[in-house]
Every structure is written in C-alpha cells, then in structure tokens.
N, C-alpha and C positions, 0 to 999 in steps of 0.2 A: 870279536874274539871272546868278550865275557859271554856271551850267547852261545856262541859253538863250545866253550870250555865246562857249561853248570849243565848245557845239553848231552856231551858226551862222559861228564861224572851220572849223571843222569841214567843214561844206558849201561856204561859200567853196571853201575848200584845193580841194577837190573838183572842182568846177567849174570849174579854170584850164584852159588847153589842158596839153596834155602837153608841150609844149618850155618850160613857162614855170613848170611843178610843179618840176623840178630845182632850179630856185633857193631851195626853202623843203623839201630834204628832207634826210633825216639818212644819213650813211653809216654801214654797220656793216661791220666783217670778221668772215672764217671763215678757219679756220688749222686745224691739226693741234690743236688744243684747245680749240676748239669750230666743230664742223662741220655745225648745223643753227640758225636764226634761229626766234624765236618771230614771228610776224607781228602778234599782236595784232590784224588789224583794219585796219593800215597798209593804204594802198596798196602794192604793190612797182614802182620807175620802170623799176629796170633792174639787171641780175644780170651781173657779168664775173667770170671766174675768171683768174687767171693761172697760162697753163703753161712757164713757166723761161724765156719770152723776152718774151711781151708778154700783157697782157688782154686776153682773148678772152671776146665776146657769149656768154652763155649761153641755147639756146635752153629755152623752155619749154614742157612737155610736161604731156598730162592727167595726174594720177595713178593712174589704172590703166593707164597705158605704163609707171608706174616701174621693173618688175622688168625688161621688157623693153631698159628704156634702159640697163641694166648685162648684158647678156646681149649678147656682141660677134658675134653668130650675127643680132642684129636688126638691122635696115635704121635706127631709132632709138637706137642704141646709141651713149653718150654718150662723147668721147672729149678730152684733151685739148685739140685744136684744134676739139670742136664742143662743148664741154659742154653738159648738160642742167641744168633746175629744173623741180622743182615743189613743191606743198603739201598736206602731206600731215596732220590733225587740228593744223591749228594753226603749223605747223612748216615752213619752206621748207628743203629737202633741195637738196644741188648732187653734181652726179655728171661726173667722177671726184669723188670725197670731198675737200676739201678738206684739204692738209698742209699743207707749208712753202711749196707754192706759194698763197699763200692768193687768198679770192676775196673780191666786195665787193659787199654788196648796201644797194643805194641805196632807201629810203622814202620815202614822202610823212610828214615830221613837222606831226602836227598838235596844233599849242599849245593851252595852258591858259591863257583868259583868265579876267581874277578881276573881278569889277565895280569897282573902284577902281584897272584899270590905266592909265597914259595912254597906253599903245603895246601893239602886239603885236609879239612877237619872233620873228621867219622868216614875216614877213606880209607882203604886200604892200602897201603903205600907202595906194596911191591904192584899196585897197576896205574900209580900215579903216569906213566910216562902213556897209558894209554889214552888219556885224557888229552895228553897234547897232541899226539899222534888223531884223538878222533878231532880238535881244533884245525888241526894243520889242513887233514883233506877236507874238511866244509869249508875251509877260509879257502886255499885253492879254487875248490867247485865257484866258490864265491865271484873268485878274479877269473874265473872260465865264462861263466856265464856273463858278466861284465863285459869280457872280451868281444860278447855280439856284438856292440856297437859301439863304433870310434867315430864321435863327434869330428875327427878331422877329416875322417874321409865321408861320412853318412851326410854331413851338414855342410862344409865349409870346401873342400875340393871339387864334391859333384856339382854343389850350383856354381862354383869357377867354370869345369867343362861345362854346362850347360851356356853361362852365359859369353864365353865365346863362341859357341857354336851358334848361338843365335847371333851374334856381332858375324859371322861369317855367313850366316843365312840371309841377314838383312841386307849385307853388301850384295850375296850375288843373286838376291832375287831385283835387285836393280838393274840387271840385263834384262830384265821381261815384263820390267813395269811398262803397265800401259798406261800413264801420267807421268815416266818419266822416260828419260833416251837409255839404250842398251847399257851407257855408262853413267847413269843417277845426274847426267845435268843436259835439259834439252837442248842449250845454246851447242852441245859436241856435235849434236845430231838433224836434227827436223829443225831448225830457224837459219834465217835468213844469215846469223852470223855463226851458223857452226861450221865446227873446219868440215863435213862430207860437204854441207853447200857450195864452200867456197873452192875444197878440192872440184865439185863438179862447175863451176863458174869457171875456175881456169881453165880445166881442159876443151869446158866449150870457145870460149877464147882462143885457147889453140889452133881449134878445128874450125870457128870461123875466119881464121887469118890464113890457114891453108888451102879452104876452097869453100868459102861462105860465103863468098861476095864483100867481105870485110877489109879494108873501110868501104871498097868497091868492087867488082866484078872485075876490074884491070889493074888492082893494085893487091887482090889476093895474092899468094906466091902462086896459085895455077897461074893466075890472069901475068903476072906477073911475068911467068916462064914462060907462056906462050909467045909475049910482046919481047918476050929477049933481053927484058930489065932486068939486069945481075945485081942489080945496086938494091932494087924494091925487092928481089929475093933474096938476098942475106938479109934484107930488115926485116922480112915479115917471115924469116926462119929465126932471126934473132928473139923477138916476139912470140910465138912458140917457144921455145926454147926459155924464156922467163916465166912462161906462166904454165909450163909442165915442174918446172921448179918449184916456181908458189905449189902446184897440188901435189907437189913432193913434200912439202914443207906442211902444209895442212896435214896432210897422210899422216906425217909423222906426231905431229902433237897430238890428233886422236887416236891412235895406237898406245902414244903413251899417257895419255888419262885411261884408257884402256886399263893399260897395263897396270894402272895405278892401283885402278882399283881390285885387281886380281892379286894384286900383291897386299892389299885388305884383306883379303879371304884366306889368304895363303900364310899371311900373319894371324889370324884369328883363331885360324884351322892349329897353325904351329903352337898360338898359345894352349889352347885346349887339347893337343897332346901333351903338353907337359905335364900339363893339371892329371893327366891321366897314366905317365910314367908316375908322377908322385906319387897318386893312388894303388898302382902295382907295388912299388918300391913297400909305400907301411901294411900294401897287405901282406908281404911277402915277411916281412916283419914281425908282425900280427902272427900269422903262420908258424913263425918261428916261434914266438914266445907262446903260443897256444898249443904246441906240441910239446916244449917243457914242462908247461905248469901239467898235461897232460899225463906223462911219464913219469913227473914226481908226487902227481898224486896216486896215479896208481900203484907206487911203490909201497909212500905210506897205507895204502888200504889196503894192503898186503901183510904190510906189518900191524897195525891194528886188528885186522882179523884173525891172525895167527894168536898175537896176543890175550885177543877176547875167547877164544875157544880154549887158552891156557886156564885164563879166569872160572869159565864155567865150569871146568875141572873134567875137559873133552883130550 
C-alpha cells in the first residue's frame, strides 16, 4: 500500500497543469561547488541562472547541441544573458557553468506517502482522496492477479484426485494382471486351492457320481437305476446334491472377493469425486470473489479517472 500510495501521489504531481506544479516543487542551487543536478526522474519546471545582475531564463537545448552551445562560433552558444540546459546520463548541465553567480533549478517534488499518513506534504489537498482511490484499484488488481492461483485447489485437492484415481486404477488394473488372478490374489483363481478350482472339483464329482462310473459303473446313480437300487440312488443323488452346494459355496466367495474389490474402486473413484466437488465448490467461490473485487475496482477507476481529468483542469 506505501507503494501504490507514493506511486499514485506520484502520477497525481504529474498530471497538474504546469502553472500549478510550482507550488509542490523543490528548489535546488548550483554555484561554483557544485555545478551539475542529478535529476533522478524529477520533473525539471524551470532552470534560471544569474548573471551578476538579475536571473535569467535558461533555455533548453537537446544534448547533442551540448558542445555546440559552448562553442561561441554557434548561433546556440550559450551566454550569460541567454543561458543554456540540458541532460545529459542523468545529470542537468547549465552553461556558462555555474560560479558565484549561481543558478537555480526548480523540480517537481514528489512525496513519500507511507499508509498510516493522515496528510501529504507538498500535495494538493482537494486531490488527496485521489491517492487513495489510485491505491485502492492497484491493491485490488493486486488481490485479482493473486487470485490465479489457490494453493488449495492448484497443490493440495488436485494431487488428492489424482491420487485416488491412481488407488482406483491400481485396484482395477488387477483384473488383467498377468502375475496376478482377475481378482489380485491367485489362490481365487488358477491354484489348486482357489475357489473356480474347487467350484470345478465339485461339479466334476457331481458328474462323476451321476454317470462316471464313480465309485463304480453299478453304483453310479445310471448304474444304479438301471439295477433298480433306490437305496444307492438317493445316495449317490444325495452326493450330487452336496457337492453342487460346495460349488455353490465356492461361487459365492469368489464373487464376493470379486466384489470386494470393485467396491475398492468404487471407493477410490467416490473418494476423488469429492476432492473434485471440493475443487468446483472453492472455484465457484473464487468466482465469486473474483467478480467482486472485479466490479469494485472498476468503480474506483472510474472515480479516479474522473478525478484526475478534474485535476488536469479537463
């Protein structure tokens, strides 16, 4: 704010008419001990030299006339009663060289305003309020351009959604590993003790108790019902009938490791939408306060502009 406040007394200063700068500017001399001004950036209003009887206007010349305006052979050649200036890397030069007659050059002083002042010093006061009006809309623009980017959502939400979408990638790229079974542990699937094995062990059990020759070719339930033994065919239907249950029973626990792990995904998924309603929610926010600060800065640079063209006397 002390920045945007000594910037916009600044442009103020700037902007007055020229007969009305005089009043807010700093006089310097030059003498035989020091006979060139650092300019700084000043404005300069107006350069007189005195030659042993009264100050005389000094006119101002580009600086590549300089050598010329001391050369008394040129039609520019600076003299007592017509003295010259210019500026030359920084530095305003007066020619004759300033001695004991000294000369005086008048600047545009532009003050240091600090944010806790209640006044400005060499200001004009009826455009004090413009000063704060030209702070308000840079401090604004300030918190606008800040507004690109919100560490909550740029840094801390998006690697959230990212990293459960990779916890939901990793789960269900375990359906098609080829090192692991459709459901990330091989004993569900391809060994000796997963449940497909075992679901397919029963139903061959099944089917060899129904017409496999199992235990025998006259004790299977064909062999069985041919021979007219009711007794060996309820036993070897009751038999069936337990081990279509076991790969009922298999079926069902690998469905639900199955299922387990879909509901891995289906969580991981759930969490990285939220992270990603969060992220609409503070943009929509964001949004909002970016459309504020928007609207009330262009109000104030509305009224500063109005202001400053009062100033220039428009």
């Amino acid at each position: 704010l002390t920045q945007f406040l000594t910037d916009g007394a600044k442009e103020i200063l700037t902007a007055l008419p020229n007969d009305k700068k005089s009043m807010y500017a700093t006089s310097n001399t030059l003498n035989a001990g020091t006979t060139t001004l650092t300019v700084g950036g000043s404005e300069v209003l107006s350069v007189i030299r005195n030659n042993g009887t009264i100050n005389q206007p000094c006119r101002k010349i580009p600086v590549v006339l300089s050598g010329r305006a001391q050369d008394s052979a040129e039609m520019v050649y600076g003299t007592s009663t017509d003295p010259v200036w210019w500026v030359a890397v920084n530095a305003l030069n007066i020619f004759p060289t300033p001695d004991s007659n000294a000369a005086t050059v008048e600047t545009l002083a532009y003050p240091a305003v600090a944010y806790g002042d209640s006044s400005i010093t060499k200001f004009p006061d009826e455009a004090e309020y413009l000063v704060l009006l030209y702070a308000s809309v840079k401090a604004l623009q300030n918190v606008l351009g800040n507004m690109l980017t919100n560490t909550a959502i740029d840094t801390t939400a998006i690697a959230l959604v990212k990293a459960a979408v990779d916890q939901a990638e990793t789960a269900a790229d375990k359906f098609e590993s080829s090192t692991e079974s459709v459901f990330g542990d091989e004993d569900t699937f391809d060994t000796a003790a997963s449940q497909i094995t075992r679901v397919k062990g029963a139903l061959n059990n099944a089917e060899d108790v129904i017409n496999s020759n199992q235990p025998s070719a006259t004790t299977d339930a064909f062999g069985a019902q041919s021979n007219e033994d009711v007794e060996l065919v309820t036993s070897a239907l009751n038999i069936v009938q337990a081990e279509i249950q076991r790969a009922q029973a298999h079926l069902t626990e690998w469905t639900s490791i199955g299922d387990m792990r879909v509901k891995e995904v289906n969580a991981a998924l759930a969490e990285a939408n939220g992270y990603v309603s969060e992220i609409n929610t503070r943009m929509a926010r964001d949004k909002q306060k970016y459309d504020w600060y928007m609207a009330q800065q262009a109000k104030l640079q509305q009224d500063y502009d109005k202001g400053l063209q009062i100033v220039r006397g428009g």
